[in-house]
Legacy VTK file of the C-alpha trace (Angstrom):
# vtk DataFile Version 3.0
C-alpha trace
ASCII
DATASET POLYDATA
POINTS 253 float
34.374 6.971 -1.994
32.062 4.289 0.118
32.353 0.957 -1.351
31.158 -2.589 -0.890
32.526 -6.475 -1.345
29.493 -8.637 -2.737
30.709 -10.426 0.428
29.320 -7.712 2.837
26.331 -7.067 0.913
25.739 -10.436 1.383
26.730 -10.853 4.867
23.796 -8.023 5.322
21.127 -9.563 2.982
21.014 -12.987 4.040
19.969 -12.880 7.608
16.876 -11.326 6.395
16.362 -12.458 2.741
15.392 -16.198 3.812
13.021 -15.264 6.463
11.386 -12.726 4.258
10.966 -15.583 2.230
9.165 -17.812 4.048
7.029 -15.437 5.662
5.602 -13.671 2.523
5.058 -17.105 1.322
2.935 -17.598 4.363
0.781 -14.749 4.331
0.109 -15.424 0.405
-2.011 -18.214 1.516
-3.024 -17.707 5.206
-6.486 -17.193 6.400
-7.753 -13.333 6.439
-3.928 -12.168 5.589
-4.517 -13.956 2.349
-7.454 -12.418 1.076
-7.726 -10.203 -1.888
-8.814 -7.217 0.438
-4.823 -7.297 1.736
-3.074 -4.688 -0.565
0.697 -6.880 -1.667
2.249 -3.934 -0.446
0.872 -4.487 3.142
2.026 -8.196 2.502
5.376 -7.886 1.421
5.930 -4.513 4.362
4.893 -6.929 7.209
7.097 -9.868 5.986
9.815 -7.747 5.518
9.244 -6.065 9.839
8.955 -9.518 10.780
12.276 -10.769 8.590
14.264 -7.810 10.038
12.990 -8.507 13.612
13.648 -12.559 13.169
17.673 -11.521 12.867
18.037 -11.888 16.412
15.903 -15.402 17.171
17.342 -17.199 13.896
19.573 -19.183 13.602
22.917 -17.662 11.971
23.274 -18.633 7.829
26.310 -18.689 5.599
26.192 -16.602 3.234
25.195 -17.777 -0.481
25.700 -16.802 -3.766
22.395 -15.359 -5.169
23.315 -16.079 -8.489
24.171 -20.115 -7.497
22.050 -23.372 -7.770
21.843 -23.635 -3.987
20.438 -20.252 -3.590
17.498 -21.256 -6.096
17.260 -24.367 -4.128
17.250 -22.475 -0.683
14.279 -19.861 -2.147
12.198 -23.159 -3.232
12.718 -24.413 0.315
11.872 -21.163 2.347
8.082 -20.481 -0.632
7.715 -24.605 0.572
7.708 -24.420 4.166
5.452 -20.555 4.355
3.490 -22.366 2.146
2.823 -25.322 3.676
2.067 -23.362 7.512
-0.328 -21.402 5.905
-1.869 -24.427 4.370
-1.835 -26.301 7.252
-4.129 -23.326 8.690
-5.852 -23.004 6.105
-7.185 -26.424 5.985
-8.326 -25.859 10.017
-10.689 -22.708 8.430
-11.847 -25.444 6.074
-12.957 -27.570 8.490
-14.701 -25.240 10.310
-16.512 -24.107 6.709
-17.230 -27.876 6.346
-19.496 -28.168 8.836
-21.507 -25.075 7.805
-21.800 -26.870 4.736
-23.323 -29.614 5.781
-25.033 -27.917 8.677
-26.892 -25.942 5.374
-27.377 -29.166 3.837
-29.602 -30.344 6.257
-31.886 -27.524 6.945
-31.995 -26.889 3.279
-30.523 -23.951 2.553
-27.889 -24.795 0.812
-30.334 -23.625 -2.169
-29.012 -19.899 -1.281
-25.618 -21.008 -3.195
-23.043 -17.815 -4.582
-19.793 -16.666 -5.922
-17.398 -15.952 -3.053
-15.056 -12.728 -4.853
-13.188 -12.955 -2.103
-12.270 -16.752 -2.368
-12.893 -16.595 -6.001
-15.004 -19.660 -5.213
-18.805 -21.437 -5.273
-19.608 -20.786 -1.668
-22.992 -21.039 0.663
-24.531 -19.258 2.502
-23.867 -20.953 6.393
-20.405 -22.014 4.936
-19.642 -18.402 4.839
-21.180 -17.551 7.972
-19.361 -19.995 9.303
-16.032 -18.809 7.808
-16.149 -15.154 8.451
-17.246 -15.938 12.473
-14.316 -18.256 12.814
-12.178 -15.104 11.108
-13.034 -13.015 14.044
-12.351 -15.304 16.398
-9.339 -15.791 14.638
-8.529 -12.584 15.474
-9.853 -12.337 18.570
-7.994 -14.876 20.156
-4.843 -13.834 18.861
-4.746 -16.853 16.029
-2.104 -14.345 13.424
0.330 -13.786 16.234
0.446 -17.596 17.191
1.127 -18.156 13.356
3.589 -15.844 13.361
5.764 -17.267 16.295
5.154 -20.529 14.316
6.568 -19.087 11.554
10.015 -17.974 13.540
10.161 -21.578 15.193
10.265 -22.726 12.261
13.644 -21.345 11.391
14.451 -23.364 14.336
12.981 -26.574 13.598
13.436 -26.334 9.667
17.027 -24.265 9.465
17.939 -22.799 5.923
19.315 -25.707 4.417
20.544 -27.198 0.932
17.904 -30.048 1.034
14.263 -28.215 0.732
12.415 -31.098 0.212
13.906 -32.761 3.434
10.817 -31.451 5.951
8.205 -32.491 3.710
9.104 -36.313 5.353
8.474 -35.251 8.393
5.335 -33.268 8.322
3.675 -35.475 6.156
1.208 -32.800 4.740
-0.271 -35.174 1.870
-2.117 -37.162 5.296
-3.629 -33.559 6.720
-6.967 -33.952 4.235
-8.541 -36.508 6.761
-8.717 -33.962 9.737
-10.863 -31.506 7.531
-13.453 -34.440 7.477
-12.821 -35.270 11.172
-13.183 -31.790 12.528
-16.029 -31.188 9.953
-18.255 -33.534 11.308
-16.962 -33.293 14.762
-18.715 -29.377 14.833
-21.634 -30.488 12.690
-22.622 -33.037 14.943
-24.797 -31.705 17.261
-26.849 -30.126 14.333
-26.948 -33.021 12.277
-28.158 -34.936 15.598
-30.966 -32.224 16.069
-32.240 -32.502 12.377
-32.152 -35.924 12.365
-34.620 -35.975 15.388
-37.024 -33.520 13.733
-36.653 -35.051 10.553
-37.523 -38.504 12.139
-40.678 -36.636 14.153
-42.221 -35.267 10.677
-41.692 -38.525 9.443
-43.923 -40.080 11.749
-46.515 -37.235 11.482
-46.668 -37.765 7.924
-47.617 -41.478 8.708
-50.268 -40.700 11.013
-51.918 -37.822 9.483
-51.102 -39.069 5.438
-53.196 -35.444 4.894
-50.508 -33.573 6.113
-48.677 -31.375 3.491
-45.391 -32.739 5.053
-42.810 -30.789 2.609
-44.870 -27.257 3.051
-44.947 -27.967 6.994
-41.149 -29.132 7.441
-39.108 -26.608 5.513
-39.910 -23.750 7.727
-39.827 -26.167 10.671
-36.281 -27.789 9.937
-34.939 -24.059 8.889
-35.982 -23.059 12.008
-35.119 -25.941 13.962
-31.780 -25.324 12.001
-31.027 -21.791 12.699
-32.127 -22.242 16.437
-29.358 -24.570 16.752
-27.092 -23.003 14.721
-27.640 -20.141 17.718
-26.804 -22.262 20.624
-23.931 -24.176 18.696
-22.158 -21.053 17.800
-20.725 -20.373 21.269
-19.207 -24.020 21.561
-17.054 -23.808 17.837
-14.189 -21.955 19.847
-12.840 -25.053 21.725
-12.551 -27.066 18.653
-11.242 -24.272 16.457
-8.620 -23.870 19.166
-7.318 -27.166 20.062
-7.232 -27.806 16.151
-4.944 -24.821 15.669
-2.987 -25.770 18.432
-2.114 -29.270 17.371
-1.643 -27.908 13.696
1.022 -25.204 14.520
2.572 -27.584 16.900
3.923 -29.038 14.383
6.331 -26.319 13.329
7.535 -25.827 16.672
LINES 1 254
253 0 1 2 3 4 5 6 7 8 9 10 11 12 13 14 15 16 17 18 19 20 21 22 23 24 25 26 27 28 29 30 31 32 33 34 35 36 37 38 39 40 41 42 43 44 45 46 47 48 49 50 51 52 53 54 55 56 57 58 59 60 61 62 63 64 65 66 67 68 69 70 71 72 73 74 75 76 77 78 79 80 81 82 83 84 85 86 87 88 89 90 91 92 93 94 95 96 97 98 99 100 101 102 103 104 105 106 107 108 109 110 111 112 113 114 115 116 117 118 119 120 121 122 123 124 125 126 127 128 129 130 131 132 133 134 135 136 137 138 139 140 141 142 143 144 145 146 147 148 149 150 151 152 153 154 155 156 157 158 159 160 161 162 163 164 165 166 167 168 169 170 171 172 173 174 175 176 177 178 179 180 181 182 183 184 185 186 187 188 189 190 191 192 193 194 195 196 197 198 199 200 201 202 203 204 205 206 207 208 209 210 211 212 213 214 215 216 217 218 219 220 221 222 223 224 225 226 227 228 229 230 231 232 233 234 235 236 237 238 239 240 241 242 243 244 245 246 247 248 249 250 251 252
């Protein structure tokens, strides 16, 4: 009769249990492997491959007593530290979603507001456009597998340890809200500049010609002012998408 010590079971469960972890923590709230569209099972099947193929690239863990208070302590720290990488993307998606927003503020069509099902969220209409583009190229440029090697240096950088809170002093998350703003406006700029030109120009017509009908004239004009821009803007969001990813999953390695 085969039988096993609860010390070989888990001498065979822990080099993949804490990576599991962490990485099904991750793609709970990452970008495009977070939506609702992702069946759990697909989830919880690709953090447990990329557990199983982390044994050999992370670093080597004592075994712990599932049933212990250092083992609950341990799971809290691995859900923290997925959580907070996929955050940490997360917010660079925002950013990006930012400036459609207030790219569709100022050509007014921010009037063509919706529910998002898939963020479960008030959404509009270049917000989205903006979001699901920036999902592609998310894609594209290979954005989930330089998460994922994030994710592995991580068990570098931040070892399985018995103090979970101990990383949360050194990445500082809480000060990560002012680069949504930052990048926001950094991508919206060139719109906002445009608008603000053609805004000033039907300002001045409606001086000089007071019989104007100023607000029937400049919709279409600044909507189409708007979406011209948007046109030639949408090839220059990769280098700020990129360098903003970069620098945010630098952090984990």
């Amino acid at each position: 009769m085969i039988s096993f010590s609860e010390a070989q079971i888990l001498g065979w469960v822990t080099p993949v249990l804490w990576p599991f972890l962490r990485v099904l923590a991750l793609f709970q709230v990452m970008p495009v492997m977070g939506q609702r569209t992702v069946p759990v099972r697909v989830r919880v099947g690709l953090s447990f491959l990329i557990a199983f193929s982390a044994m050999g690239v992370s670093p080597e863990v004592k075994p712990v007593p599932l049933d212990s208070a250092l083992a609950m302590m341990l799971v809290v720290q691995q859900v923290l530290i997925g959580v907070t990488l996929g955050f940490s993307v997360r917010l660079v998606f925002a950013a990006v979603e930012l400036a459609g927003e207030i790219a569709g503020l100022q050509m007014g069509m921010n009037f063509a507001g919706f529910f998002d099902p898939v963020s479960a969220s008030q959404a509009t209409a270049t917000s989205r456009f903006f979001g699901t583009l920036i999902a592609f190229l998310f894609v594209v440029i290979n954005g989930h597998l330089s998460v994922i090697e994030a994710v592995m240096q991580s068990l570098v950088v931040f070892p399985v340890g018995p103090e979970p809170f101990a990383f949360l002093k050194a990445m500082a998350p809480q000060a990560w809200g002012a680069e949504v703003f930052r990048m926001g406006l950094w991508i919206a700029t060139p719109l906002i500049a445009i608008l603000l030109i053609v805004n000033l120009v039907l300002g001045v017509i409606s001086r000089v010609a007071p019989q104007t009908h100023i607000f029937s004239l400049g919709f279409p004009i600044t909507m189409g002012v708007g979406l011209l821009g948007m046109m030639f803007m949408l090839p220059l969001m990769e280098s700020p998408f990129v360098v903003a990813l970069q620098r945010t999953l630098a952090l984990f390695h």
